[in-house]
Backbone as numpy.savetxt, mean C-alpha at the origin, in Angstrom:
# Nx Ny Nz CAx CAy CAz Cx Cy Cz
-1.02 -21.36 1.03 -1.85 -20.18 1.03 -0.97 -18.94 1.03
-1.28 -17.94 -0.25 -0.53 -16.42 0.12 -0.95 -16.03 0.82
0.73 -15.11 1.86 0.54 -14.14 2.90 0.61 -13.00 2.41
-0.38 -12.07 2.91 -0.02 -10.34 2.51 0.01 -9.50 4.04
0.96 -8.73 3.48 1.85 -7.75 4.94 1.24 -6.29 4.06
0.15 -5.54 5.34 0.02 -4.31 4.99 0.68 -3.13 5.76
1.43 -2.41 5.28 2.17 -1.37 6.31 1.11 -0.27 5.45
1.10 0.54 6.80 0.04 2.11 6.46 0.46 3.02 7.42
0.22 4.53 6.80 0.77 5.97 7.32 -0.75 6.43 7.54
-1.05 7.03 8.42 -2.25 7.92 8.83 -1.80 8.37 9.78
-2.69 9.84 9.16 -2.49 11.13 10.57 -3.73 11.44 10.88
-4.62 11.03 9.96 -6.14 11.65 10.17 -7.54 10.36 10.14
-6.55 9.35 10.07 -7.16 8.22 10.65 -7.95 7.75 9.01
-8.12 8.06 7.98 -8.22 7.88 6.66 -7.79 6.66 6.12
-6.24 6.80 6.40 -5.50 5.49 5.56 -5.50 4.60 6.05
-5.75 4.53 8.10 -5.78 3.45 8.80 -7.63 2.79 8.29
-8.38 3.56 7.70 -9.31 2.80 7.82 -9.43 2.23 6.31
-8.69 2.90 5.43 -8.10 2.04 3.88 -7.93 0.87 4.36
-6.35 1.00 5.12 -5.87 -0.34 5.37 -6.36 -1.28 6.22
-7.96 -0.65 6.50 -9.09 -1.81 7.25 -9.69 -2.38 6.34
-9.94 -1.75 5.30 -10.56 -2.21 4.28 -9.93 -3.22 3.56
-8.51 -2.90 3.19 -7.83 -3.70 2.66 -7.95 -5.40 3.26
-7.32 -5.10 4.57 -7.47 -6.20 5.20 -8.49 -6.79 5.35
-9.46 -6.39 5.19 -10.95 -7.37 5.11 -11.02 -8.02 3.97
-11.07 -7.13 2.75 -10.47 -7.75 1.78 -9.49 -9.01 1.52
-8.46 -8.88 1.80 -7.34 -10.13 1.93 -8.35 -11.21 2.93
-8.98 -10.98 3.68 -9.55 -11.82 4.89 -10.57 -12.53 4.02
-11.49 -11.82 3.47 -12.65 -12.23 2.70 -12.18 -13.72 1.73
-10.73 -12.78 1.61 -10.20 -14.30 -0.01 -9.42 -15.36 0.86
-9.50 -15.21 2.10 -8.59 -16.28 3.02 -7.41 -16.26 2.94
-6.64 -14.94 2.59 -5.23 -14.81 3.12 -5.06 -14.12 4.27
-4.13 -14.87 4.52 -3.32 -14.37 5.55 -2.90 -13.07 6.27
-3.14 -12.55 6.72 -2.64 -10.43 6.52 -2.58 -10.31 7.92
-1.23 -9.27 7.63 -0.71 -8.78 8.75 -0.86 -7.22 8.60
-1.10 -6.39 9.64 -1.03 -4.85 9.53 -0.30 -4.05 10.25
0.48 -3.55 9.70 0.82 -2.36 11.04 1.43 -1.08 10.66
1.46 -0.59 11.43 1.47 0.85 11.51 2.98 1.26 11.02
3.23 2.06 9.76 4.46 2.32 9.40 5.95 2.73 10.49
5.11 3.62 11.32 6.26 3.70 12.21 6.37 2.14 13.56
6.34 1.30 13.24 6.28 -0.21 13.71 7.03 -0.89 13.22
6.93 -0.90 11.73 7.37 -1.96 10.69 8.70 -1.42 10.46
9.33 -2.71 10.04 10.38 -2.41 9.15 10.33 -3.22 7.70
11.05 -2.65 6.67 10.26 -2.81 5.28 11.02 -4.38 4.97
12.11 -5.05 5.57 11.93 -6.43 5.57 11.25 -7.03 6.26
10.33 -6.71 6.65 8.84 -7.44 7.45 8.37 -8.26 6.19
8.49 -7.45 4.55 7.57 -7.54 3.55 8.35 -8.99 3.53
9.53 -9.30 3.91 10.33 -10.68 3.16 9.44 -12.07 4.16
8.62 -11.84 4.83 7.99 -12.95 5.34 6.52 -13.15 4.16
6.69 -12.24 3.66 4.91 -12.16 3.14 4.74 -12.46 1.01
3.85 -12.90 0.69 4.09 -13.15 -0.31 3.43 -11.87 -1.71
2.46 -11.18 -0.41 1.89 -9.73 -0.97 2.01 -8.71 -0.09
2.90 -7.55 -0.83 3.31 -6.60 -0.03 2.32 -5.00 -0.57
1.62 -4.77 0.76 0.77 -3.59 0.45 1.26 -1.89 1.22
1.39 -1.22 0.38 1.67 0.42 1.33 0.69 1.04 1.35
-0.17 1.35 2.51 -1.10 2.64 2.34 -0.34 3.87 3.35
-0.60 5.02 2.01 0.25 6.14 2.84 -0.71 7.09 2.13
-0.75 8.59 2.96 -1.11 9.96 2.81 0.04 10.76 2.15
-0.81 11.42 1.41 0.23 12.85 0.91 -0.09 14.03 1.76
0.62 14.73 1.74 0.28 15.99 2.04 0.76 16.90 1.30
0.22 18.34 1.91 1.07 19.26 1.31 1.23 19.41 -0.46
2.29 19.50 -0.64 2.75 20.08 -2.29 3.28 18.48 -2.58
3.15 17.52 -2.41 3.19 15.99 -2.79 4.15 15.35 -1.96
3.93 16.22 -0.24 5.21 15.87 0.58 5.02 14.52 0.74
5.98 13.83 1.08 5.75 12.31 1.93 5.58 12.90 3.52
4.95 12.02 3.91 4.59 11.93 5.60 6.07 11.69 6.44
6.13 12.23 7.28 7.84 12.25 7.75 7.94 11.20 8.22
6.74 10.25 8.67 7.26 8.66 9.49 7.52 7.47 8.48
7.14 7.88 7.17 7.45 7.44 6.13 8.70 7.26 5.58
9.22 8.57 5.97 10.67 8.61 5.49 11.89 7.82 4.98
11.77 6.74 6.83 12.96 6.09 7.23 12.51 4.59 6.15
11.12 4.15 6.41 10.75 3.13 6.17 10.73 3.21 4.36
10.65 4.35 3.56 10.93 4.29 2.31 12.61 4.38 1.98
13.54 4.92 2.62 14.61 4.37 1.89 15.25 3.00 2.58
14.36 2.65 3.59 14.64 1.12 4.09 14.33 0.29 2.61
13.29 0.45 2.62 12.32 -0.58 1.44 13.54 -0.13 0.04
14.22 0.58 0.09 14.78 1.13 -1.55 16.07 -0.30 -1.46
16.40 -0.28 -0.22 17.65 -1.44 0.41 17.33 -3.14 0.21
16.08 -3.30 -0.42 15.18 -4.56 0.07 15.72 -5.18 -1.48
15.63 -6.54 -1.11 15.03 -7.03 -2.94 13.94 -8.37 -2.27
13.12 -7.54 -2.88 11.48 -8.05 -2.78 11.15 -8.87 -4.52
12.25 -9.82 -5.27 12.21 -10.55 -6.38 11.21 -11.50 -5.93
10.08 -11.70 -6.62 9.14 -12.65 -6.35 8.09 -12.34 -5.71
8.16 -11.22 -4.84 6.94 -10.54 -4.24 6.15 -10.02 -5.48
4.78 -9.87 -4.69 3.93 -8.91 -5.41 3.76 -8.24 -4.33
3.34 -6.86 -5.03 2.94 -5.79 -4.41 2.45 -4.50 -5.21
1.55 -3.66 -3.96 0.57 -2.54 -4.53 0.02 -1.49 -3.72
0.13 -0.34 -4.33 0.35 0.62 -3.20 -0.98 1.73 -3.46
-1.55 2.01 -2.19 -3.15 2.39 -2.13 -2.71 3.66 -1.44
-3.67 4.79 -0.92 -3.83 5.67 0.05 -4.45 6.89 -0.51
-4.53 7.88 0.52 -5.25 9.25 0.14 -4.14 10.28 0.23
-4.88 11.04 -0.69 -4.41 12.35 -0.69 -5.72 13.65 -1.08
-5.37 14.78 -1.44 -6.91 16.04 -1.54 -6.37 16.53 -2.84
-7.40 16.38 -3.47 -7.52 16.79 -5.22 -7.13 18.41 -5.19
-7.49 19.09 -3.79 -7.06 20.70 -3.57 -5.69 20.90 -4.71
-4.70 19.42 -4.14 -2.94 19.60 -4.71 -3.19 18.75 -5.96
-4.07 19.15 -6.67 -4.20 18.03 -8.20 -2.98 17.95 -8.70
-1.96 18.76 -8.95 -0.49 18.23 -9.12 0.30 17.57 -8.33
0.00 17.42 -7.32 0.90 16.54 -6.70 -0.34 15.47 -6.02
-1.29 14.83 -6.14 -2.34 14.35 -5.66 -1.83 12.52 -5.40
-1.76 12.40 -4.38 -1.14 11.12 -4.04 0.00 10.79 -4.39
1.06 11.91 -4.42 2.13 11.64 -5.00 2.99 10.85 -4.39
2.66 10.26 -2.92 3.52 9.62 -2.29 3.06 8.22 -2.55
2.08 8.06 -2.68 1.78 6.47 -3.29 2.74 6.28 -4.53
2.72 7.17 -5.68 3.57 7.12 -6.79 5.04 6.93 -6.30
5.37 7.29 -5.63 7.02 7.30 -4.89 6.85 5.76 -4.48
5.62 5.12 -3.56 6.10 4.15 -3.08 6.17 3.28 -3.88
5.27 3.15 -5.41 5.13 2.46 -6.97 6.72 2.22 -7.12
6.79 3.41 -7.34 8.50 3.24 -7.85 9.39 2.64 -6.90
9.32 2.80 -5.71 10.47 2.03 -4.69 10.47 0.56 -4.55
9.08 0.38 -4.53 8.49 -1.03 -4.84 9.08 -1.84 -6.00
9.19 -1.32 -7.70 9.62 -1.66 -8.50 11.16 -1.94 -8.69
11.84 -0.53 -8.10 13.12 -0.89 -7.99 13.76 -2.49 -6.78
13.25 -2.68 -6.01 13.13 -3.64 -5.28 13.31 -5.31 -5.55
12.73 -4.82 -7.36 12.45 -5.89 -8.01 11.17 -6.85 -7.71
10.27 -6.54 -6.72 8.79 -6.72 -6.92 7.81 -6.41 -8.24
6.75 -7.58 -8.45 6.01 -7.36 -9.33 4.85 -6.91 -8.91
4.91 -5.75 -9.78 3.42 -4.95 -9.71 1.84 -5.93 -9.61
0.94 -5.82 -9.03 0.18 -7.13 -8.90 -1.14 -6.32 -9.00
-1.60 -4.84 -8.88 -2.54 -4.24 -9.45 -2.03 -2.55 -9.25
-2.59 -1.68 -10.31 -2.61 -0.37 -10.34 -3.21 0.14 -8.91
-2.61 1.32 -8.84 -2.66 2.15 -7.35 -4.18 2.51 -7.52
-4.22 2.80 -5.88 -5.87 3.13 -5.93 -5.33 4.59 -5.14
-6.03 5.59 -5.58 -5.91 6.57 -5.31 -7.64 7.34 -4.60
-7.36 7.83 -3.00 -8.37 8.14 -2.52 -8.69 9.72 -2.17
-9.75 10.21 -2.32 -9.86 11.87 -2.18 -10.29 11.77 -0.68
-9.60 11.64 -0.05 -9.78 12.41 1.78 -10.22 10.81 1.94
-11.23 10.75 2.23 -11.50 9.57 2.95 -12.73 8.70 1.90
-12.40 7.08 1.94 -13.01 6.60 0.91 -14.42 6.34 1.45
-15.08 6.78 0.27 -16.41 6.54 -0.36 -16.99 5.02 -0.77
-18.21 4.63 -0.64 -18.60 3.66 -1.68 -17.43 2.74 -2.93
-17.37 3.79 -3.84 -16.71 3.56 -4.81 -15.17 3.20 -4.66
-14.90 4.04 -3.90 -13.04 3.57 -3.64 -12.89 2.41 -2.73
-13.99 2.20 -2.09 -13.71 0.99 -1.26 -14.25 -0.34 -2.57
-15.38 -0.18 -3.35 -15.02 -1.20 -4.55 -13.96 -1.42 -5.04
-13.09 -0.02 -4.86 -11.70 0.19 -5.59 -11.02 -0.46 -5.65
-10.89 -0.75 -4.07 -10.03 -1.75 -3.06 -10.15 -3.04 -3.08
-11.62 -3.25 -2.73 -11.35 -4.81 -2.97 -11.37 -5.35 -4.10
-11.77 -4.62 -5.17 -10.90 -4.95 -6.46 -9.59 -5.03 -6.57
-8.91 -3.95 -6.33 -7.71 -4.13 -6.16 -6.89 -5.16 -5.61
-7.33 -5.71 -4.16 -7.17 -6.99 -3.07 -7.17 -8.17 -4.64
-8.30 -8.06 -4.89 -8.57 -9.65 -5.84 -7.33 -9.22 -6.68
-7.13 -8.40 -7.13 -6.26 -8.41 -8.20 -4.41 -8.77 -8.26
-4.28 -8.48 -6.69 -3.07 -8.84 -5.82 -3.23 -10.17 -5.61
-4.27 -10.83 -5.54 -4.14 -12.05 -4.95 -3.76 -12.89 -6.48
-4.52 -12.30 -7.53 -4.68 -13.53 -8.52 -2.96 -13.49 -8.98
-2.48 -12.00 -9.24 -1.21 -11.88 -9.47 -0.14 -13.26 -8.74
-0.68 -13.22 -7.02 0.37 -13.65 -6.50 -0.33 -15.36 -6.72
-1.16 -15.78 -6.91 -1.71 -16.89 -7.34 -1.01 -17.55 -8.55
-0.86 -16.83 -9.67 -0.65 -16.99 -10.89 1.16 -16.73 -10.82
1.73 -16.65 -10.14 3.38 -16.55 -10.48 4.31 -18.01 -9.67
């Protein structure tokens, strides 16, 4: 059975309830999932797990979250070859240029890692709706079949 490891950033309690969603999700398909809180984890946590998930907030002008920091150039140090992984969270359409730009950062850190992409980012406006939570557990199925199928 695949394991998936979700690490998540919230300041406004948003992404922690993404990464509730998420995890129900993974729960629903009978994997395995672990969660915790970015400033907790360390980004070889992901080397126990066979799906690796980031939910993080943007802020600002497309800042990353500062507890984020350490744990993104940890993860740049990783080789996650054979993982899948997929990176979710919110940000406010206010910064439409920089609008979840830290999910996009974690896309790319993820890739360099040598992890396979296992579904497109879900991108949330403040806090998810109806629809972004379909988003999600679409997304979930789509991580799983990835890590199913390799």
């Amino acid at each position: 059975m695949a394991t998936a490891k979700i690490v998540y950033a919230s300041m406004t309690g948003n992404n922690e309830e993404i990464a509730g969603i998420v995890e129900e999700a993974f729960q629903d398909l009978d994997i395995d999932v672990d969660t915790t809180e970015i400033s907790q984890a360390d980004a070889a946590d992901y080397q126990k797990a066979d799906i690796c998930v980031l939910v993080t907030y943007t802020y600002g002008e497309g800042d990353m979250p500062d507890e984020a920091q350490d744990f993104y150039d940890d993860l740049l140090e990783e080789d996650l070859t054979g993982k899948i992984y997929g990176t979710c969270g919110s940000g406010d359409r206010f910064y439409e240029g920089h609008f979840c730009a830290t999910v996009d950062d974690f896309d790319h850190a993820f890739a360099q890692t040598g992890a396979t992409k296992g579904a497109d980012s879900v991108k949330v406006d403040l806090a998810a709706e109806a629809e972004d939570i379909a988003n999600l557990e679409a997304f979930v199925k789509k991580l799983v079949t990835a890590a199913n199928n390799r």
